[in-house]
Backbone as ProteinMPNN parsed JSONL, in Angstrom:
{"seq_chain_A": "XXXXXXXXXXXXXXXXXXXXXXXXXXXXXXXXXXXXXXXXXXXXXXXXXXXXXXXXXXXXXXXXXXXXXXXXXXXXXXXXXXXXXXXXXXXXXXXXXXXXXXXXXXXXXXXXXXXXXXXXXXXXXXXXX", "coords_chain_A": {"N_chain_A": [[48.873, 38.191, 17.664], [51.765, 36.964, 16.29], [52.316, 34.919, 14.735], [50.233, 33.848, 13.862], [49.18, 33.02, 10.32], [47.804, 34.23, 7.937], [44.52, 33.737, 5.423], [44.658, 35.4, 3.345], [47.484, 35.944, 3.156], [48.422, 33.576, 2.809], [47.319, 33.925, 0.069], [48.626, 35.584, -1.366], [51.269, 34.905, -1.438], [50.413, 32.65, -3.18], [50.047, 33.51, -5.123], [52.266, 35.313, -6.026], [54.312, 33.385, -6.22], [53.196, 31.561, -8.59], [52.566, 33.783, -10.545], [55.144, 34.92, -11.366], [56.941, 32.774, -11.824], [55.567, 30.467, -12.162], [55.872, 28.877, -14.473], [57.719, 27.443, -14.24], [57.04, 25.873, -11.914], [54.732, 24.56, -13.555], [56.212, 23.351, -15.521], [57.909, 21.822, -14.085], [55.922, 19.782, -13.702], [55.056, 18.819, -15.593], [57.245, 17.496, -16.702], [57.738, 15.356, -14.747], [55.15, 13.765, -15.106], [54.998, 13.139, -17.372], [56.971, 11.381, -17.793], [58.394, 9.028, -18.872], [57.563, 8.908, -21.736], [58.772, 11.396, -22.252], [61.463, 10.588, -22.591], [61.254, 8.145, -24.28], [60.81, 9.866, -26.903], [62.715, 11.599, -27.209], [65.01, 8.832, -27.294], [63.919, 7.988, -29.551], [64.501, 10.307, -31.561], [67.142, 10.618, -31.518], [67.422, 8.164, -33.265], [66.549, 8.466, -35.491], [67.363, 11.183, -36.509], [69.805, 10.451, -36.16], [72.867, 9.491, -37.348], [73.459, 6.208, -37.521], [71.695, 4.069, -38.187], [70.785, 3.386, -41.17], [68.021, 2.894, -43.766], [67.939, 0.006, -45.701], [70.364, -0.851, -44.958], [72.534, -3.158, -44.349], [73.313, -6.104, -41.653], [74.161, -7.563, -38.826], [72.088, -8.972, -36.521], [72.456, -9.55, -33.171], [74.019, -11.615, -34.042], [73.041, -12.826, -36.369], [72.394, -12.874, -39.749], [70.801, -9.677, -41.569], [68.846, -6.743, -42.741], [68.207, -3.201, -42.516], [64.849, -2.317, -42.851], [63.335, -0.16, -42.485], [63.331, 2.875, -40.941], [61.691, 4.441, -38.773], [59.798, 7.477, -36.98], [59.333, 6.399, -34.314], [59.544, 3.791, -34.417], [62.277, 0.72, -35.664], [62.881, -1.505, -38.271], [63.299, -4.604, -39.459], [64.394, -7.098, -41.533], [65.383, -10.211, -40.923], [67.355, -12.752, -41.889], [67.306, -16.523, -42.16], [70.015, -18.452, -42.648], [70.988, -21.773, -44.081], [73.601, -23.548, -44.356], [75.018, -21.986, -46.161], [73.306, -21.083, -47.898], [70.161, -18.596, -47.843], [67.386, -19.296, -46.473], [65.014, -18.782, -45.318], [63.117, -16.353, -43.684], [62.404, -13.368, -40.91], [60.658, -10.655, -39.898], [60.988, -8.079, -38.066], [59.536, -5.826, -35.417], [61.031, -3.33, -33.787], [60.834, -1.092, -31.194], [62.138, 2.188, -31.008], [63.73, 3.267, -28.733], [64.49, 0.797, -27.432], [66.369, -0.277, -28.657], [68.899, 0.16, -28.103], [69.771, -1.764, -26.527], [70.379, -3.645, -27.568], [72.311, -6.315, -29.589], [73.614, -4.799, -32.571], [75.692, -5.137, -35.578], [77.419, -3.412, -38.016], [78.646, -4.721, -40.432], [81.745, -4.619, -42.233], [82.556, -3.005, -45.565], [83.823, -5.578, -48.103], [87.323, -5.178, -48.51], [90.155, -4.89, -50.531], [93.183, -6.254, -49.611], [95.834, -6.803, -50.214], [97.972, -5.675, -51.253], [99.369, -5.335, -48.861], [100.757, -7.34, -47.989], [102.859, -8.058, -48.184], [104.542, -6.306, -46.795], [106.302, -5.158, -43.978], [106.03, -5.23, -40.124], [106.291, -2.847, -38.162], [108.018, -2.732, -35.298], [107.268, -1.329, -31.887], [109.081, 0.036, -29.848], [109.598, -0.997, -26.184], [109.747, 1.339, -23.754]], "CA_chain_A": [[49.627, 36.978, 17.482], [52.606, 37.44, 15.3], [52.856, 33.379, 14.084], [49.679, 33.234, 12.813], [49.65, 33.308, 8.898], [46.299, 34.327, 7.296], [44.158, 33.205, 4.433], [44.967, 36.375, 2.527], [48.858, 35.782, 2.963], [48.963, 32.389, 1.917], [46.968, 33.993, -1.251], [49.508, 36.768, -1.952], [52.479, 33.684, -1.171], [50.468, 31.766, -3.994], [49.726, 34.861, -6.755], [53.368, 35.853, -6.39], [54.712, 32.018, -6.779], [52.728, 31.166, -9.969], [52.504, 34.814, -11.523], [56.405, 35.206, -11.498], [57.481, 31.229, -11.52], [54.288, 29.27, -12.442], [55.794, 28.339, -16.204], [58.564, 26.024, -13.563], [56.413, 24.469, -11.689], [53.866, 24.141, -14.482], [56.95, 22.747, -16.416], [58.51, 20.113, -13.406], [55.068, 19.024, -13.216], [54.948, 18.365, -16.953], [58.3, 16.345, -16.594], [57.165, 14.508, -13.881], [54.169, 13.025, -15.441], [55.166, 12.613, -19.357], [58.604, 11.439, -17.997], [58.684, 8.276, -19.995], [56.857, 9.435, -22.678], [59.847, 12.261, -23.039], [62.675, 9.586, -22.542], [60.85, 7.478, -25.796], [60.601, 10.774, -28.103], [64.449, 11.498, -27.296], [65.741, 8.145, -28.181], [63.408, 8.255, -31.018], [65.126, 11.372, -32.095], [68.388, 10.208, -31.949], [68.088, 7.228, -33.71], [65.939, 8.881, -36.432], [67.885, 12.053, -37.107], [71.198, 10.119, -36.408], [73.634, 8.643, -38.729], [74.132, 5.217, -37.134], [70.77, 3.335, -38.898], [69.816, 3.798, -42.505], [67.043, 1.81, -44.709], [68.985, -0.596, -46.511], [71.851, -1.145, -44.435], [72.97, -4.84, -43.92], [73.351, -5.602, -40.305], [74.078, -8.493, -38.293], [71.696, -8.543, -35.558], [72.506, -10.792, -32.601], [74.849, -12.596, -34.921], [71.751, -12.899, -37.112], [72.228, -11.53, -40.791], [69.497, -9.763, -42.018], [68.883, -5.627, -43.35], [67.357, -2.648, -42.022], [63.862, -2.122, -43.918], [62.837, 1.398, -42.375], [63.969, 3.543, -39.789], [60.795, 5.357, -38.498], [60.29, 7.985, -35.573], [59.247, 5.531, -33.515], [60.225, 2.2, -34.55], [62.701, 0.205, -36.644], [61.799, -2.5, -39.01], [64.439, -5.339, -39.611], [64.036, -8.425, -41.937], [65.967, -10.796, -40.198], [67.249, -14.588, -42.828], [67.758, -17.668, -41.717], [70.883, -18.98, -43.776], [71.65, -22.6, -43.848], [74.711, -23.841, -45.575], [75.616, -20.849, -47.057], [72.103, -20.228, -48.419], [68.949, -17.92, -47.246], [66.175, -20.486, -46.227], [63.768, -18.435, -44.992], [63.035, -15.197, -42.621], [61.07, -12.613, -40.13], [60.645, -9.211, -39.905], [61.275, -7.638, -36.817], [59.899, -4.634, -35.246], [61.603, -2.839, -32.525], [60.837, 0.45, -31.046], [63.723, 2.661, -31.239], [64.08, 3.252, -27.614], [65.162, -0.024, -27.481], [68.011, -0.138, -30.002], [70.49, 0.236, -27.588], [69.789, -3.019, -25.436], [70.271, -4.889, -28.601], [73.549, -6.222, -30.354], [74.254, -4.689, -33.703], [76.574, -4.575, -35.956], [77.225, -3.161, -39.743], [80.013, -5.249, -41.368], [82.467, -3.81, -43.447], [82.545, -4.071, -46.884], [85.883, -5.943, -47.797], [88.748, -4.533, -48.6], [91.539, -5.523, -51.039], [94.389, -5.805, -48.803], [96.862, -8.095, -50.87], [99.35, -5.105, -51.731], [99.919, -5.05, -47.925], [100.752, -9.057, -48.039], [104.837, -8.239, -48.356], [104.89, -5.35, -45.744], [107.219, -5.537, -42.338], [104.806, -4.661, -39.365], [107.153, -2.002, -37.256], [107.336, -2.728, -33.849], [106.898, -0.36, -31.109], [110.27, -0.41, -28.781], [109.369, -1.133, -25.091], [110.162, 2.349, -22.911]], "C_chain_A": [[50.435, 37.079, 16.196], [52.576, 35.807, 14.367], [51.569, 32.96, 13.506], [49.439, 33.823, 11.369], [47.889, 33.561, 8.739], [46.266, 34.115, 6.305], [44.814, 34.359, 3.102], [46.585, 36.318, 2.578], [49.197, 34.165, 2.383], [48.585, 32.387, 0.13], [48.004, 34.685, -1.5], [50.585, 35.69, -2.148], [52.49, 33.099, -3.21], [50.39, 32.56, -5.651], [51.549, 35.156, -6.885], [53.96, 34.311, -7.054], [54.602, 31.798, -8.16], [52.758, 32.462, -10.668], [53.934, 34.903, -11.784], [56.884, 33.965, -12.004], [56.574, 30.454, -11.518], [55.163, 28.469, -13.357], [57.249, 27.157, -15.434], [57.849, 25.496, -12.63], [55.404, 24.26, -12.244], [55.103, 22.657, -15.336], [58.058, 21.244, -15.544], [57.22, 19.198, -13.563], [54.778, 17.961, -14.336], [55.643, 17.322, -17.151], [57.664, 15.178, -16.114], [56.515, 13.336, -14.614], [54.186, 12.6, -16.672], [57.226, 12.153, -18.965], [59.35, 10.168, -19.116], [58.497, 8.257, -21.167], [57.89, 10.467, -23.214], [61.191, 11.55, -22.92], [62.51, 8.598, -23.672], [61.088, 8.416, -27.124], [62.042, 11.063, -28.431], [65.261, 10.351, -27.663], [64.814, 7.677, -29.464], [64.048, 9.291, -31.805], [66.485, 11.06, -32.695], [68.486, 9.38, -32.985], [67.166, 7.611, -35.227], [66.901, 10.087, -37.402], [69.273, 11.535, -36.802], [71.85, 9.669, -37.439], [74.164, 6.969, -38.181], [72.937, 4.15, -37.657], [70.304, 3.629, -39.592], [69.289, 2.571, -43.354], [68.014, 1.399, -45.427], [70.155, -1.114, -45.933], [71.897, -2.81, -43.97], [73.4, -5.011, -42.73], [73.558, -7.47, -39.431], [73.203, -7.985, -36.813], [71.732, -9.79, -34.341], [73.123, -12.39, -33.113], [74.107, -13.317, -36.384], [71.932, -12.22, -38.343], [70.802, -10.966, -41.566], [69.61, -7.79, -42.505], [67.364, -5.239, -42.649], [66.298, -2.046, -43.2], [63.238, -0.348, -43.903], [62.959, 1.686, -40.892], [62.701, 5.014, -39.565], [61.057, 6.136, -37.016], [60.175, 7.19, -34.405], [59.613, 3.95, -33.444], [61.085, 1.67, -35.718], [62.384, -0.891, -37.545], [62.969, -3.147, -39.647], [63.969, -6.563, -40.632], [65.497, -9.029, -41.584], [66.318, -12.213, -41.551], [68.079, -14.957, -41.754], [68.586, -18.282, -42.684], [71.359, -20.507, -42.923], [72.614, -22.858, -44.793], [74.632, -23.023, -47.079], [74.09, -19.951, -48.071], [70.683, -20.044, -47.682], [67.879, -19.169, -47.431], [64.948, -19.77, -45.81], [64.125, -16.634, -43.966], [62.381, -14.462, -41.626], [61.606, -11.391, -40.475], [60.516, -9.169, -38.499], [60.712, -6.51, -36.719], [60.628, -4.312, -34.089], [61.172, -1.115, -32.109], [62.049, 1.093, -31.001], [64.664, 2.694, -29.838], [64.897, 1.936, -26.989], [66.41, -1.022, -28.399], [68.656, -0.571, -29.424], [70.485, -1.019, -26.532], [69.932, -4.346, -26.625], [72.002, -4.672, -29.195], [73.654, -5.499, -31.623], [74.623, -4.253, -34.362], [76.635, -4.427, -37.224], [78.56, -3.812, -39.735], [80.35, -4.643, -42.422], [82.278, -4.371, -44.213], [84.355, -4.856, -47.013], [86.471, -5.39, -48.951], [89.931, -5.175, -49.19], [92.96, -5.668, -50.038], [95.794, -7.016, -49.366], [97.915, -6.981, -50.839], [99.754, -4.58, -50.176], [100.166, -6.446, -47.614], [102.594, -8.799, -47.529], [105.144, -6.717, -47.6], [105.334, -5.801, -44.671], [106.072, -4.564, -41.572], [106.355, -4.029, -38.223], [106.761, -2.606, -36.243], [107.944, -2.201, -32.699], [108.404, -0.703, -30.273], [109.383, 0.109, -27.544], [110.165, 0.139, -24.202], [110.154, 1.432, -21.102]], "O_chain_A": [[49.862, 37.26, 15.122], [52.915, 35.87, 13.185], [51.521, 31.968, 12.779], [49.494, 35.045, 11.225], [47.0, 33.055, 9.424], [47.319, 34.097, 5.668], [45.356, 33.949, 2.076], [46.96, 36.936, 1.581], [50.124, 33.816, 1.652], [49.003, 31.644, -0.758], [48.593, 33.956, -2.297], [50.832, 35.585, -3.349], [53.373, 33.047, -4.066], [50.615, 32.205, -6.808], [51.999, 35.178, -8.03], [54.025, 34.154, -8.273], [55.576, 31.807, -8.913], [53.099, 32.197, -11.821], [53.964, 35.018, -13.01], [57.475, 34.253, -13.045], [56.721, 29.517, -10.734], [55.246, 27.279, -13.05], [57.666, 26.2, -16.088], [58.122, 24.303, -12.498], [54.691, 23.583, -11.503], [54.842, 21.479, -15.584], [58.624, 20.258, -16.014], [57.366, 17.976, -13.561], [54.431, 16.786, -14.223], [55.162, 16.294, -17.628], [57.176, 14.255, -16.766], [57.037, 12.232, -14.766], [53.421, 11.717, -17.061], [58.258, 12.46, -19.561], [60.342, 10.252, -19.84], [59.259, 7.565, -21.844], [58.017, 10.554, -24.435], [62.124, 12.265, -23.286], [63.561, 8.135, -24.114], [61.463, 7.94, -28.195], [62.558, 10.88, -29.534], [66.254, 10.618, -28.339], [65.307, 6.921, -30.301], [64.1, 8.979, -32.995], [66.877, 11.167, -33.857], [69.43, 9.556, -33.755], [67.276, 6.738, -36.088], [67.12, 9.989, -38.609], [70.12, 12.303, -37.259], [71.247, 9.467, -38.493], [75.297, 6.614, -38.507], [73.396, 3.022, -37.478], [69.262, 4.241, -39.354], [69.915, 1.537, -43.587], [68.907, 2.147, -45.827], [70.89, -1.854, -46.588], [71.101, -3.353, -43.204], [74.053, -4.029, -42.378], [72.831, -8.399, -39.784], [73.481, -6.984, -36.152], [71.127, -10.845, -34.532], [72.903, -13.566, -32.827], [74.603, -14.115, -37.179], [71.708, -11.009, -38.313], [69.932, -11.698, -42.037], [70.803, -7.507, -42.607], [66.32, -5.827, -42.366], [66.685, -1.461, -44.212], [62.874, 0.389, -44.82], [62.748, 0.944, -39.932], [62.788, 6.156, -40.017], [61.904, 5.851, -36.17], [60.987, 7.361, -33.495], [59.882, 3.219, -32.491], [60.744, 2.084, -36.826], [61.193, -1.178, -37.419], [63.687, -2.441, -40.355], [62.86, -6.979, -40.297], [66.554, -8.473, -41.884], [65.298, -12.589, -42.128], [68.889, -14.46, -40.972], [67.987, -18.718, -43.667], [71.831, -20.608, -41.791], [72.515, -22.452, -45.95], [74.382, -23.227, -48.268], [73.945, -18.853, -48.608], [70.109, -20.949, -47.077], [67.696, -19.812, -48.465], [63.858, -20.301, -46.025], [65.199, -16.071, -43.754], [61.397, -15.136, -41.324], [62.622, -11.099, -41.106], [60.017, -10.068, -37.822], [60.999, -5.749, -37.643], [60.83, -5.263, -33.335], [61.296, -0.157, -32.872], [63.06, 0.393, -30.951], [65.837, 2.336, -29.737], [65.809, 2.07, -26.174], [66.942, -2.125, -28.519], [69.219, -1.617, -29.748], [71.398, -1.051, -25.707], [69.671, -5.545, -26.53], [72.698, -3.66, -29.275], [74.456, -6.376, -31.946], [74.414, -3.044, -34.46], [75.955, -5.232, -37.859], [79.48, -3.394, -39.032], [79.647, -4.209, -43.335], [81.966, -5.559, -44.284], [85.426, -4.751, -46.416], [86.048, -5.237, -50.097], [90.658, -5.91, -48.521], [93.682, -4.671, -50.043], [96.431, -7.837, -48.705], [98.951, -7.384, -50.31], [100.393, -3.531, -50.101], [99.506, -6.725, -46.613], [103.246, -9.374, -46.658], [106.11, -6.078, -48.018], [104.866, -6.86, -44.253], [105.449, -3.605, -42.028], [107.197, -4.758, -37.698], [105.617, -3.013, -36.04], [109.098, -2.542, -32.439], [108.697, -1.894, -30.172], [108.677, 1.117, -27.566], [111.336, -0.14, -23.946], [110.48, 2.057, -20.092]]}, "name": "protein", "num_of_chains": 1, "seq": "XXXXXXXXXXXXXXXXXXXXXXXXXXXXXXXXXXXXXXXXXXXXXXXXXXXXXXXXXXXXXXXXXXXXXXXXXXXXXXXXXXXXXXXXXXXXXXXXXXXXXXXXXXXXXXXXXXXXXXXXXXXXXXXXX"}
């Protein structure tokens, strides 16, 4: 009987598979199962070794002013004020994990900028093609 397979060929099938090509499906399997777990460490990475959040930085968050306190691998750390009429009344601290950064508003405000000796400048304007 030519179609049937034997125990000893499905072993040779499985020694060649894993001895040559184990370390990929050792390594989808790895994915697989740590997949969120390697989708947290990566935007931990980014937002750790990036340049877009450093300790100290002033930050409106959610229209909210307040400064970033520490920028760890895993989480950020915000103190958040409450300003009424023009003055700080109170505050929180925030944490956030990093992974979730990017589902959040915010923004660094510029510092300002003299711009008076551009007060008496003509603004060119573009001719219509």
């Amino acid at each position: 009987m030519m179609n049937e397979i034997s125990i000893k060929d499905v072993e040779g099938i499985f020694k060649l598979l894993f001895a040559e090509h184990g370390w990929i499906f050792i390594t989808g399997i790895f994915a697989l199962v740590f997949q969120s777990s390697i989708k947290k460490l990566a935007a931990s990475l980014f937002v750790f070794w990036g340049n877009d959040y450093k300790t100290d930085d002033v930050i409106l968050l959610n229209n909210r002013p307040g400064r970033i306190i520490r920028v760890g691998f895993i989480k950020t750390v915000f103190f958040l004020y409450d300003v009424e009429n023009g003055s700080i009344t109170g505050g929180t601290k925030l944490v956030v994990q990093n992974e979730e950064l990017a589902k959040l508003q915010i923004e660094k405000p510029l510092p300002l900028i003299d711009l008076s000796r551009f007060n008496n400048c003509v603004v060119a304007k573009h001719k219509k093609s």
